[in-house]
N, C-alpha and C positions, 0 to 999 in steps of 0.2 A: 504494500500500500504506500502510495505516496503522498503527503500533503505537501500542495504547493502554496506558499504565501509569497504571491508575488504585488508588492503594491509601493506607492506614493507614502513614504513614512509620517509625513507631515497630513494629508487625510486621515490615515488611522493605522495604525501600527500594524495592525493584524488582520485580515479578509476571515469570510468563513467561520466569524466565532471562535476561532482558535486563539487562546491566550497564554500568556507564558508558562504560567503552570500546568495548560494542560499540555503545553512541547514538550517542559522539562519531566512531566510524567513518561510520555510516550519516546524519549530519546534514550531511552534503555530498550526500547524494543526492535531489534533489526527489522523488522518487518516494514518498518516507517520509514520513509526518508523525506527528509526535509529540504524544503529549496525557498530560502528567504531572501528576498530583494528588497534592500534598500535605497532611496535617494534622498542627500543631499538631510544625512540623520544631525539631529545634534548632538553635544556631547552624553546628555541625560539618557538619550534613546538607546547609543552606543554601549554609554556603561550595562545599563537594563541587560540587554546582548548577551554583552559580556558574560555578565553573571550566573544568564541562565546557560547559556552554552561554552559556562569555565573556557572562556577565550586568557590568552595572557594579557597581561596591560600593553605590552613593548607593540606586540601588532596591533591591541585597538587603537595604542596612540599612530602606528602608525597609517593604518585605516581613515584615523580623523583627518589625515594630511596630505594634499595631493601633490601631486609632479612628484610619486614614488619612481623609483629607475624599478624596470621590471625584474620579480626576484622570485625565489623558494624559499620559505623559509620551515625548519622542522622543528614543533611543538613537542609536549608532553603525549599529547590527545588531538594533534588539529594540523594540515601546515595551513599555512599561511602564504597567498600567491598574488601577485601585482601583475597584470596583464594591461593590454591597451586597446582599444576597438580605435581602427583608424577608417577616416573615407577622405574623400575629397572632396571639397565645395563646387559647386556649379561653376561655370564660365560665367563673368570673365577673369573672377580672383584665382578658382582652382586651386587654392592655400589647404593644406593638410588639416582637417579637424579630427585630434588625438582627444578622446573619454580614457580615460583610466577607472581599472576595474580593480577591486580589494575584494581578494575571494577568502574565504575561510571554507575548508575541506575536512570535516569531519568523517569520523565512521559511520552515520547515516545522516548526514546532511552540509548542506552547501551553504552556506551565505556571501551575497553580490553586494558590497557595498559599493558608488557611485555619484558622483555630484550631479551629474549631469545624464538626461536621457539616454541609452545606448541601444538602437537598436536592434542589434546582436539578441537582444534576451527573450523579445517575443518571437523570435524564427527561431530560439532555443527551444523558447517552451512548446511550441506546435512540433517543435522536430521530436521531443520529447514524448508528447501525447500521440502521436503517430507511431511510435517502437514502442508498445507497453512490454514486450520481452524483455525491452532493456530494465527494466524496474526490479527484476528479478536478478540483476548481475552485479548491482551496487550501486554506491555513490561512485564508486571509479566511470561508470557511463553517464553520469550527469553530468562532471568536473569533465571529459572528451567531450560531448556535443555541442558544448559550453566553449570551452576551446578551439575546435574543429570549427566549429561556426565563424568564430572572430578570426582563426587564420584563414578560413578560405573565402573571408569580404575581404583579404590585405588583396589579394590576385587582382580583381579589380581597378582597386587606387592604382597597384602600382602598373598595371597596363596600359592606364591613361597616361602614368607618369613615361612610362615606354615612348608611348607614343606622340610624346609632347617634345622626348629627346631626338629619335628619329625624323620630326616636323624639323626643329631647330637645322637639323645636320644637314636636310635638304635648303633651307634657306640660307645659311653658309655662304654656297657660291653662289646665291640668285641676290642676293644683297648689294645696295648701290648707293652711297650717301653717308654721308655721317648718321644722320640722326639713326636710319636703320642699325647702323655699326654698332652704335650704343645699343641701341633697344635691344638687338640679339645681345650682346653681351651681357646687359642684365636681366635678361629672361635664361641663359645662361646660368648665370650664377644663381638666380632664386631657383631655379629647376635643381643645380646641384646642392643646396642649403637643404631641398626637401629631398631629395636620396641621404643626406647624412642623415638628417631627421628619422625618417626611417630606421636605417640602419642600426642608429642609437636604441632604436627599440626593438627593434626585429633580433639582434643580435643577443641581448642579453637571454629574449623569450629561448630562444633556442637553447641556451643552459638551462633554461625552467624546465623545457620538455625532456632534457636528459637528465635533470635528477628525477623525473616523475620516473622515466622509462629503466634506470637501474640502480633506483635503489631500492631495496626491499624495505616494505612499510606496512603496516598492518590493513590497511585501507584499501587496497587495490590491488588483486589476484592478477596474475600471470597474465589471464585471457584480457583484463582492462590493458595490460602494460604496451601489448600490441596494439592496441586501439591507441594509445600514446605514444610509438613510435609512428603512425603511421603521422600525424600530428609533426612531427620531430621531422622528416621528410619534406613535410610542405613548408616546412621553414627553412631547413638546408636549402630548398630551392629557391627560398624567397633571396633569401642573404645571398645565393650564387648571383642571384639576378641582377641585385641591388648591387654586388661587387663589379659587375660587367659591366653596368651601366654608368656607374660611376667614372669607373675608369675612362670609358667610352666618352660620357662629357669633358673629363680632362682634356682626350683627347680632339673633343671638338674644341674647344676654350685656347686650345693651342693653335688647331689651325686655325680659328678665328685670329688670332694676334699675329699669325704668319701674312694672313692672305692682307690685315690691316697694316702690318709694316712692310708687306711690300706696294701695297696700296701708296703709303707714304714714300717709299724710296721711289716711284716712279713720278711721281709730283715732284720731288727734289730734285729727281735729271732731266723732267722737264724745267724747270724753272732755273736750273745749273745752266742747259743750254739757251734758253731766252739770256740769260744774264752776257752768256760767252756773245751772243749775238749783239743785243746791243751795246755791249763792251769795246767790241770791234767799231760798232757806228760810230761812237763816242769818242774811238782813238784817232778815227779822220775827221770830226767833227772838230775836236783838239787840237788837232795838228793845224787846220785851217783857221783856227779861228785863233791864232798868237798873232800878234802883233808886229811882225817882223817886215822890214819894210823889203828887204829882197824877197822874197816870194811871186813868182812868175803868173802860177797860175790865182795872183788874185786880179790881176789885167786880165787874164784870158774873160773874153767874152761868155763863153762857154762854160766857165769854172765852174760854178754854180749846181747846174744841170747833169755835169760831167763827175761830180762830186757825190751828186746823190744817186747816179747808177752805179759807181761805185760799190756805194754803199749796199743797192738794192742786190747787187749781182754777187757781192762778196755775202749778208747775208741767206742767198738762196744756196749757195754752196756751203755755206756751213751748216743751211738745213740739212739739207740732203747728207749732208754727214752724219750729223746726229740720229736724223731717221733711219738710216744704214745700221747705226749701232743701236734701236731700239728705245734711243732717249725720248721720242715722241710716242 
């Protein structure tokens, strides 16, 4: 038999008539399992908890305190686990929204503590009422469906995140302008800020799922531990993925700075060769315009005229040079 109290703590603590003493009667009985959800408790509610399901103080304090780093931790009677439900927001911010979840894992019951709404828990509890076999296998198939759920919505986020790096990589070479230059660069970098993000979390979960998966603990048989490594897989693969892809925007962020500096060096050797051009005008503009009273051709009729094809003919050959060598 299961009883589930799943509710809004600040409505009313308990759904169903069930009150603390009659949990702490019936949590001697295997037969019961319990699955309590909280949100957004206060400290009063917390300790109540506590008391009735002998939690220690260290995890309810830390229960009361979010931005936990994900963790294990092993009780007398309980562990104690920090998980995270991640998605990502709609277009056009797409910003990663992380809930953090405080699970306390008993021998026949669960409790979700939460500040904030997590969707994850109603596609728990229907996936849950749909296997009633599993009710029969433990608390170890509550604490997996629970889990299992929240890693397989990571697939998702980080698909879109996929495919927001793959977009960038094709814009790369289709990019023309400063202002574009910037904008990839800092859709760049915010893209690579929410791969660490990730990572920071995905990475720790993975040690949570490998001490579920070997270590021996009174609370979860053999057959749940498999159910836990399969769990422990879809993370390995997450972190593979999130390592590829990281690497992967490194290596866009480089070629972005390559294709930008050479963007620049070729504005240099043009503006290197205009300067060599009009340098040269400048040195017969120069030349004729001293003051020197022998100078022949400033009698010539012609000077003038003659001065300035000069100039025009001398700079069309040192175009043509420059364009030979790729400076235009």
């Amino acid at each position: 038999m299961i009883t589930s109290i799943h509710c809004n703590i600040h409505e009313h603590i308990f759904t169903q008539s069930t009150g603390m003493d009659q949990i702490a009667e019936q949590l001697n009985d295997p037969k019961h399992i319990f699955w309590l959800d909280v949100q957004s408790p206060t400290e009063q509610e917390l300790n109540a908890i506590a008391d009735t399901f002998h939690l220690h103080p260290l995890a309810v304090e830390d229960a009361s305190h979010e931005h936990q780093r994900p963790k294990v931790e092993e009780y007398e009677n309980f562990f104690f686990l920090v998980f995270h439900a991640i998605y990502l927001n709609p277009p056009p911010e797409q910003e990663l929204d992380i809930k953090e979840l405080d699970i306390f894992v008993g021998k026949n019951y669960l409790i979700t503590v939460h500040t904030e709404p997590v969707q994850d828990l109603a596609e728990v509890e229907q996936r849950w009422k749909r296997n009633n076999t599993n009710m029969e296998k433990g608390i170890g198939m509550l604490l997996y469906s629970l889990l299992d759920t929240i890693v397989d919505n990571y697939f998702p986020t980080i698909d879109a995140l996929v495919d927001q790096a793959e977009n960038l990589e094709d814009l790369l070479f289709a990019q023309k302008g400063f202002v574009r230059e910037r904008q990839l660069t800092l859709d760049l970098l915010a893209l690579k800020k929410r791969f660490l993000t990730l990572r920071r979390i995905i990475t720790p979960e993975r040690d949570v799922l490998n001490v579920l998966t070997n270590r021996d603990n009174p609370f979860f048989t053999d057959h749940t531990t498999i159910y836990f490594r399969d769990v422990y897989d879809h993370i390995t693969r997450l972190t593979d993925t999130l390592d590829l892809y990281r690497d992967q925007l490194s290596t866009i962020m480089d070629a972005n700075l390559s294709v930008v500096s050479n963007e620049l060096n070729k504005v240099m050797r043009t503006l290197t060769a205009m300067s060599i051009i009009l340098m040269f005008d400048a040195l017969i503009a120069g030349i004729y315009g001293m003051n020197f009273t022998n100078m022949p051709e400033l009698q010539w009729h012609y000077g003038y005229f003659a001065a300035l094809l000069f100039m025009a003919v001398a700079s069309a050959l040192l175009m043509l040079y420059f364009r030979r060598l790729r400076w235009f």
